[in-house]
Structures are given as C-alpha cells and as structure tokens.
C-alpha positions in Angstrom: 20.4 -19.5 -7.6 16.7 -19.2 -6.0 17.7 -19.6 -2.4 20.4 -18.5 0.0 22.0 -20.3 2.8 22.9 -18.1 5.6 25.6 -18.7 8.5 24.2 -17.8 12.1 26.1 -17.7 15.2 24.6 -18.9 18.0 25.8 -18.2 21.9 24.6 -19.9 24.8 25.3 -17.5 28.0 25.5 -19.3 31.3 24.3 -16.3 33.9 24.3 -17.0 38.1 21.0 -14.6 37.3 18.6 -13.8 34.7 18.3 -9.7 33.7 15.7 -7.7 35.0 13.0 -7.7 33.0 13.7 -10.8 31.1 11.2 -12.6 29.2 11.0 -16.2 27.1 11.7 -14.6 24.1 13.6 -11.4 24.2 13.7 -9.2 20.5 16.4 -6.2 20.9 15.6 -2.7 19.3 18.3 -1.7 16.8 20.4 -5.0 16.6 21.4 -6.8 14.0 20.6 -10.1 16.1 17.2 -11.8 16.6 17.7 -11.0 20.4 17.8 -14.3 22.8 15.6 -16.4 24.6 15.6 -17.7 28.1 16.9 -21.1 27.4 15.6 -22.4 31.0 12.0 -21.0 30.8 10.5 -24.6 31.3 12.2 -24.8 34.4 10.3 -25.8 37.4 12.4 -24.2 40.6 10.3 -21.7 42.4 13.3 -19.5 43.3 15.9 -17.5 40.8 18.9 -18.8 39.7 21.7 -19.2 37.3 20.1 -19.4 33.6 21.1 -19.5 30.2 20.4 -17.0 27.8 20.7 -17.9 23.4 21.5 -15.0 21.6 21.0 -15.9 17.2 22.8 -13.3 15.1 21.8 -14.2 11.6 24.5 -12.9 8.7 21.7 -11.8 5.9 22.9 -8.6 5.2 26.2 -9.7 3.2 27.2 -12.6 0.6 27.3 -16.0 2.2 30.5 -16.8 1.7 32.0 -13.7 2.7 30.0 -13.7 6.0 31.5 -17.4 6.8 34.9 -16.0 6.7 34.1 -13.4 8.9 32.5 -16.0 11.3 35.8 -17.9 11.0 38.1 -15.1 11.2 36.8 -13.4 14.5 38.0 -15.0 17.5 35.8 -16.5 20.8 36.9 -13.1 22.6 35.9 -10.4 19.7 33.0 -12.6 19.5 31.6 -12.2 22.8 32.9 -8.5 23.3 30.2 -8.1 20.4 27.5 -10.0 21.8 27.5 -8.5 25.4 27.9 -5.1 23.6 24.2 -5.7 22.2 22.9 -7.4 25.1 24.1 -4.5 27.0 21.2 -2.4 25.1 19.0 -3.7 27.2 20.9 -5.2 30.5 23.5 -3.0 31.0 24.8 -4.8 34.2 24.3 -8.8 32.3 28.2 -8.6 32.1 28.6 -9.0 35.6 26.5 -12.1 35.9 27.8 -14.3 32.9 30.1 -17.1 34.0 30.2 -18.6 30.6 29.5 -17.9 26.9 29.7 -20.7 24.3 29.8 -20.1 20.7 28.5 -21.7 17.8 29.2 -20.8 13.9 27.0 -22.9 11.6 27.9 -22.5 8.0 24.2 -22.9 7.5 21.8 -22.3 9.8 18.7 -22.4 7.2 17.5 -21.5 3.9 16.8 -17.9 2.8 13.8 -18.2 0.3 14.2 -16.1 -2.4 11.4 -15.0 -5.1 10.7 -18.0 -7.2 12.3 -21.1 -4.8 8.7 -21.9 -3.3 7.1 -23.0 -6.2 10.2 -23.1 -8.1 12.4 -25.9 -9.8 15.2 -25.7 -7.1 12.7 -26.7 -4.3 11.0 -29.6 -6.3 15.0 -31.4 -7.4 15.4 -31.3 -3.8 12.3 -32.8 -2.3 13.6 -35.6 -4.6 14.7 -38.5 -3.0 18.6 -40.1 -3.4 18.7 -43.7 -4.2 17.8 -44.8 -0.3 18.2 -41.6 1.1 15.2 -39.5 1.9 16.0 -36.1 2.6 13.9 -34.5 5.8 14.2 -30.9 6.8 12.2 -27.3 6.8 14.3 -26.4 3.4 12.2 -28.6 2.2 9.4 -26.5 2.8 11.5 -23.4 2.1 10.4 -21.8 5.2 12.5 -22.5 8.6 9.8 -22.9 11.2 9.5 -25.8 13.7 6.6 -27.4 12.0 7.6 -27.8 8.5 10.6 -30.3 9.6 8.2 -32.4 11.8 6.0 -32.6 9.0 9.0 -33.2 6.5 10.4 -35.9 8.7 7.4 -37.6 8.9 6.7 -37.1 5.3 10.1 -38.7 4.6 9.2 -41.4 7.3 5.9 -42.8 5.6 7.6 -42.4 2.0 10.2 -45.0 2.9 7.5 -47.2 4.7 5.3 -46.8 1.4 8.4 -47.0 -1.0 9.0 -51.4 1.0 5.1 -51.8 1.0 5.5 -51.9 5.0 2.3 -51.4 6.8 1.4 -48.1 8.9 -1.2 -45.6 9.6 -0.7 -42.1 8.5 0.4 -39.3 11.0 -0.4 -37.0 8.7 -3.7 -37.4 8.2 -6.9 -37.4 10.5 
C-alpha cells in the first residue's frame, strides 16, 4: 500500500484565559503533538477573555490500526491528563484556567503519502469518479493542506457540471 491513513486526536480546550505568551499557532519543543492554535484569534473584543485552545496529536509513529485502538482504548480522563501534561511544557499554570476539554478521535484524519502514491497508481484509481459520485478532498492531491481540497472540490464541482453539458465559467482558471 502506497499511502497511510493516520488517526489524530484533536482537543478543543475551553480556557477563562489564554497562556502567557500565546500565539495563533503555537508548535511545542519535544512533543509528539503538532502543538495548538488559538482557536479565537479572529476575534474582535479588545479585552482578554476565555479562549479556546486545539491541541492535534497526530499517531505516525506506529501502525494505523494499532494506534486506533489505542485512541479507543484510553479514556476522556487519561486523555486529557496527557494533553495538559504537554501543554504544561510551555504553560505550566494552563491547568488552572481550563474549564472544559473536548475530545475528538478521527480514525482518519488525512493521508500519509508515501514514496510512489503522488504519481503513483493508487492516487490516479482514486481521483476516478463512482458512477454519480465525484470524490473531493486533499487525498486527492496526496498532500493535506487547505488548498488542495478547495481546488479538489471545485475540480469535482465543474466535472459534474461538464459531465450534464450544464453551462459555467471556470474558477479555476483566469
């Protein structure tokens, strides 16, 4: 298999206060997560208030399937002991300020590209549509960034406008 599809965990952490020295995007220094972001940076309020705070902790160093066990065998408590124990790295009060942390497992969070899936046969099969279905996401791409699924949803969108003859003018194109 030319690709791997990792499980993530993702935690939303409702603080009364951001951390000291809190940024947009926040990378932590010998973690195995990706670190957080501020979750209300587009907020508008001129004073300091309660926040939220993502944390991503990505399972690529094991097999998939054995790292979706351990997501389903660790409970919402051992979870979050975890994840305050590696925000703690660099807020080493944060655990007195979060009112709330919720917890998502996704089985799947996106693909792992492996050598040969880019160019590969795997990739092509699955840009393939599916009788009426037209599949739109960054594994199409085989990178997960932002932009490759806007432009493979809109890629998808102008296919099946193409595919009844239906009139439109290209986003894709200048």
């Amino acid at each position: 298999m030319s690709r791997c599809l990792c499980p993530w965990l993702v935690a939303n952490l409702t603080v009364r206060q951001l951390p000291n020295g809190a940024a947009w995007d926040n990378v932590l220094n010998h973690s195995p997560s990706l670190g957080y972001v501020v979750a209300t940076h587009q907020d508008l309020r001129g004073t300091p208030g309660p926040s939220v705070l993502t944390y991503y902790l990505p399972f690529t160093d094991r097999d998939p399937a054995t790292a979706r066990r351990e997501l389903e065998g660790t409970s919402w408590r051992e979870w979050t002991a975890r994840i305050l124990a590696d925000l703690n790295q660099a807020h080493p009060s944060l655990e007195k300020s979060v009112d709330r942390v919720d917890i998502m497992l996704w089985g799947h969070a996106m693909i792992r590209p492996t050598p040969g899936f880019l160019f590969g046969e795997d990739r092509k099969r699955a840009l393939e549509s599916f009788d009426a279905v037209m599949f739109a996401h960054s594994d199409m791409s085989g990178l997960f960034l932002f932009e490759e699924a806007q432009y493979r949803g809109i890629s998808a969108a102008e296919a099946w406008l193409r595919e009844r003859g239906l009139p439109f003018t290209s986003s894709l194109t200048s």
